[in-house]
N, C-alpha and C positions, 0 to 999 in steps of 0.2 A: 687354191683357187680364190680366185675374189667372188663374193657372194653378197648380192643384196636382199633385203630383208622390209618388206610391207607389213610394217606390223611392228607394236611394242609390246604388245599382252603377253599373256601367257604363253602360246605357242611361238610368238615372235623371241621372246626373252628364252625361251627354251631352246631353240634353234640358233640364237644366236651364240647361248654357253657351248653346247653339244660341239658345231662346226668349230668355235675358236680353238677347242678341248685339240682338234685334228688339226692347228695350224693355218687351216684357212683366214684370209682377210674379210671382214667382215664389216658391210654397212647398215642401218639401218635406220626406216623412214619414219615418222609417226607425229600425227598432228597435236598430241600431246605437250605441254607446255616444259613437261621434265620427265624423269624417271619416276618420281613420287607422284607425278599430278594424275589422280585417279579416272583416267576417261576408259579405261578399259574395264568389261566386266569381272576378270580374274579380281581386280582388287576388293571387289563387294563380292566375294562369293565367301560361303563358312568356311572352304576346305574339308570337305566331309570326303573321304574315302573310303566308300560307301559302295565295292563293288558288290554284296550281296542283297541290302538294301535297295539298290537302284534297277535289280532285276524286276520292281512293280513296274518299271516302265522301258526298261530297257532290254538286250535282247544278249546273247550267248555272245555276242561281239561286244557286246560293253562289257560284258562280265568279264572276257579275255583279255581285254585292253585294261581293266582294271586291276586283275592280279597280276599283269606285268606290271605295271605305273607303280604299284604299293612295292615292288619289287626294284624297280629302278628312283625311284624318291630316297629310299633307305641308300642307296650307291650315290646320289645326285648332292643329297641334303650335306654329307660330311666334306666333299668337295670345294664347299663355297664359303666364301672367305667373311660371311657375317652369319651372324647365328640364325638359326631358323626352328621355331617349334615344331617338331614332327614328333606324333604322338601313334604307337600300335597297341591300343590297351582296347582295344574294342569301344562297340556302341552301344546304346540302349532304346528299346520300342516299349515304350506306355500305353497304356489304354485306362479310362476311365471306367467304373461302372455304367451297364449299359450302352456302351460304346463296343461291346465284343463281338455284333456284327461285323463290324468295320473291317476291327483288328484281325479275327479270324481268319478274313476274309483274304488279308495280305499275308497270314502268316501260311495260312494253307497254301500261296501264291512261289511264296518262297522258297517252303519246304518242297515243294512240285521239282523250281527249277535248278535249286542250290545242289552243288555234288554235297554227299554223303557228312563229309567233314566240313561244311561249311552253315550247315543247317539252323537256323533262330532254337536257343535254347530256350526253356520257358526256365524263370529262376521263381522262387518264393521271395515272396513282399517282406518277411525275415531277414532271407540272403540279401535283400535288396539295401531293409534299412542299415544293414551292416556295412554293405560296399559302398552305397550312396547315401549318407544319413541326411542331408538334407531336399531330396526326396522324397513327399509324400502325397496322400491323397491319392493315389490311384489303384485300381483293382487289379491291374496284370502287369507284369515284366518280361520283357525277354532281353535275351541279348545276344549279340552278332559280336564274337570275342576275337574274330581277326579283320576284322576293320579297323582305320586310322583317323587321323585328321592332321592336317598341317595350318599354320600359320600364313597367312596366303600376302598378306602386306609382308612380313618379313622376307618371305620367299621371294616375290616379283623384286624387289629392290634388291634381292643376294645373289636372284639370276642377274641382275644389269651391272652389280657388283665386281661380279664372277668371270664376266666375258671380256676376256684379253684379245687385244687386237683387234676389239670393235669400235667403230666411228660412230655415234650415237648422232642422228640428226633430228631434232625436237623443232614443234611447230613446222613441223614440214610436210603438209597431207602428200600422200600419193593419186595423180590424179586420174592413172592409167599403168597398165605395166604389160607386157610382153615378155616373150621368151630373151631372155638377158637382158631386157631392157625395165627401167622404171621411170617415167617420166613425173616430175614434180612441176612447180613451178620455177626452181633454180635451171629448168632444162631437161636433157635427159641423160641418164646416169646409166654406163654400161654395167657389167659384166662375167663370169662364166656361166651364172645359175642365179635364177629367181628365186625367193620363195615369198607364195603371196600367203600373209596370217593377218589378214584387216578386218577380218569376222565382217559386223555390218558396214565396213569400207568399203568392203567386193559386193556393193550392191548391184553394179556390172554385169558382173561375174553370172553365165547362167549354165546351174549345175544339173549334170542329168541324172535323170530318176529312174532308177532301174527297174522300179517298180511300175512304173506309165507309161514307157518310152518317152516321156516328155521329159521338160528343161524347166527348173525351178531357181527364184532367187533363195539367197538370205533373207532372213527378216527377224527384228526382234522381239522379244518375250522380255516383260519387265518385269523386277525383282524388286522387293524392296527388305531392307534390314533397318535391322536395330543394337548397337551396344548400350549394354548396361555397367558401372561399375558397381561391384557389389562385392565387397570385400570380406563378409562375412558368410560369405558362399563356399560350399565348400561340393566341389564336381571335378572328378577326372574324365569322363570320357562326353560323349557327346551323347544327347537327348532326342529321340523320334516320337513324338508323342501324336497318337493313330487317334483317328478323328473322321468322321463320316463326311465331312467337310473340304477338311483339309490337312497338312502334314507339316507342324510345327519342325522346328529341327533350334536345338538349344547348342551353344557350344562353346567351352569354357577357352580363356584364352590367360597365359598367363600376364600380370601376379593376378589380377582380378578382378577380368573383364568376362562376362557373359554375352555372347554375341545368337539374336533371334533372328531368323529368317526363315520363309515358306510361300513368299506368293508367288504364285506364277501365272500372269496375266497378259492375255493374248492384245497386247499395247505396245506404242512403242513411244508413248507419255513420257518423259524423263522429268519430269514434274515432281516437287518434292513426294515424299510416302504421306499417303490418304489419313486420315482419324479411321476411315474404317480398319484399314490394316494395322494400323499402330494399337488399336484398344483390342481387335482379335490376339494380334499376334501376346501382349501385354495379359490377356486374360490367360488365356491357352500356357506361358509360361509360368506366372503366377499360379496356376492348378496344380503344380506339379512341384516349384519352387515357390513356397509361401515367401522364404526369409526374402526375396528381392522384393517386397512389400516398399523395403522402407531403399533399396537401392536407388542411384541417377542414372540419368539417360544423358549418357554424354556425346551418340552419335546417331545420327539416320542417315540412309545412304539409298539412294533407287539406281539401277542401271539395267541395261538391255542385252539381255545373253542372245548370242547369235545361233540359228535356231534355220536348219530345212524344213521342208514340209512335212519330212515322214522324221524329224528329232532325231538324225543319226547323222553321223560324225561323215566326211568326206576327205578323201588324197586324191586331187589329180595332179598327173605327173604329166607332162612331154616334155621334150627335150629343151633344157635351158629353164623349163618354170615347175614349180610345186606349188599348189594351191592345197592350204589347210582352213577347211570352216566349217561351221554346225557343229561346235561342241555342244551347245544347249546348256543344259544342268550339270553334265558330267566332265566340264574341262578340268578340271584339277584330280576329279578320278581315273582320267583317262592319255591326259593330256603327255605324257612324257611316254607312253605305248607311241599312241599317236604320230610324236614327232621320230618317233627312233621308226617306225613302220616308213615315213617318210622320206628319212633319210637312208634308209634301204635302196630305196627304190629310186636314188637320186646317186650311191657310191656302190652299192650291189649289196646282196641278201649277205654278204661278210659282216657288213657293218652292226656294231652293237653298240649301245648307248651306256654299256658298264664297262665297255673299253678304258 
């Protein structure tokens, strides 16, 4: 089939690899000035795959869509034709002294909704300085030992890499789309099947709420990160450090980049990242990793994860169009479930995305 495609993020670059994988023709829109040029939030997210972690705010469907994703990434990642970091070594939750209200608080949370063999281990600060020796200063550890993280710059540029017999069309917003139709400004662009992935593009777009009987847009939620390089760091897996505040999230990237992020602020500012967040985030890291004392800060980055009303992920299907949006926080945990559910229900319940 010929297939157009709204959208170059994460779900659009995913959709685009999966359909080529099947021989389809493929086009796709996106106001982005290239492949590299970072307007989408996939590129500023950690990559934390984080299905048991994410259950503090997510529900039995994200957790499902996440142990498929961590299951189809391991199938997706050896596929693509440039390298990609995907790491299954587990995560880690800190707590400070004094801080074990908090942390309790989420671990009881966890332990509640986690099956059996997925449950937060508590480890001894021993075990800890063993496996992370440069980790210190903190009073509790646990760890989530089948969780991941990928490389998420690598990854988006190995999806656009990856997908043969895609027509990439940059700087090109979409200004409208319909059932097999996409209209731009070049005119309009037929045909067999849509798929809309514009996150806050489909501001349009009004999605309904199963919960209200009502109809809600997108809207975005801003992020803001930080790299560090710090060479003399030494971290395999990623960091959750529990805070009555807020939830640090640390994550090493190789050869020897340390990448901070955690706000999540009801804005849709695209304004550089605050001194307040930068001296939080900076402190909250520094607690836990002294050595990045004397590390640089070679990047900040803000962007707007696209986000419904009630934070949970959305498929609408009819016939000729698929609409994907509301990933929030969890598009790189969920996202490749997501589009394989998708594309289900676009070539019928055969379809697998380990095909």
């Amino acid at each position: 089939m010929k297939i157009g495609i709204a959208g170059a993020g994460l779900a659009g670059r995913l959709c685009a690899f999966l359909l080529s994988k099947q021989g389809h023709e493929i086009t796709v829109f996106d106001p982005a000035s290239g492949p590299s040029d970072p307007v989408a939030s996939g590129f500023a997210a950690a990559g934390m795959l984080s299905h048991v972690a994410e259950l503090e705010k997510g529900d039995n469907n994200i957790y499902n869509l996440g142990v498929r994703s961590l299951e189809l990434w391991k199938h997706i990642v050896p596929q693509l034709v440039e390298p990609v970091e995907l790491h299954y070594n587990g995560s880690l939750m800190l707590a400070h002294r004094g801080d074990e209200g908090a942390a309790n608080r989420l671990i009881s949370l966890l332990s509640h909704k986690a099956p059996a063999d997925q449950q937060p281990q508590k480890i001894s600060l021993e075990q800890l300085k063993i496996e992370e020796p440069s980790i210190s200063g903190v009073a509790h550890a646990w760890a989530l030992p089948n969780e991941g993280h990928i490389h998420t710059r690598q990854a988006m540029h190995a999806l656009y890499a990856s997908s043969a017999n895609t027509h990439w069309h940059w700087q090109t917003p979409v200004n409208k789309l319909s059932p097999q139709t996409i209209f731009t400004q070049e005119g309009e662009h037929h045909f067999d099947w849509v798929f809309d992935t514009r996150g806050l593009g489909a501001r349009e777009v009004k999605f309904p709420n199963a919960h209200t009987l009502s109809c809600q847009n997108v809207r975005g939620v801003r992020g803001e990160v930080l790299w560090l390089q710090a060479p003399t760091l030494s971290l395999s897996r990623p960091i959750r450090l529990l805070h009555p505040r807020y939830c640090v999230y640390l994550v090493p990237r190789k050869p020897d980049i340390l990448f901070i992020g955690a706000s999540e602020i009801e804005s849709e500012d695209r304004s550089p990242i605050s001194v307040r967040t930068t001296v939080e985030l900076l402190t909250a890291a520094h607690s836990v990793l002294p050595e990045i004392a004397e590390a640089r800060i070679i990047h900040t980055e803000t962007n707007l994860r696209p986000a419904l009303i009630d934070n949970f992920p959305r498929i609408e299907t009819e016939q000729g169009l698929s609409r994907i949006n509301g990933l929030f926080r969890h598009g790189w945990l969920i996202a490749p479930a997501i589009v394989e559910n998708a594309l289900q229900a676009m070539l019928g319940e055969q379809y697998s995305a380990m095909s």
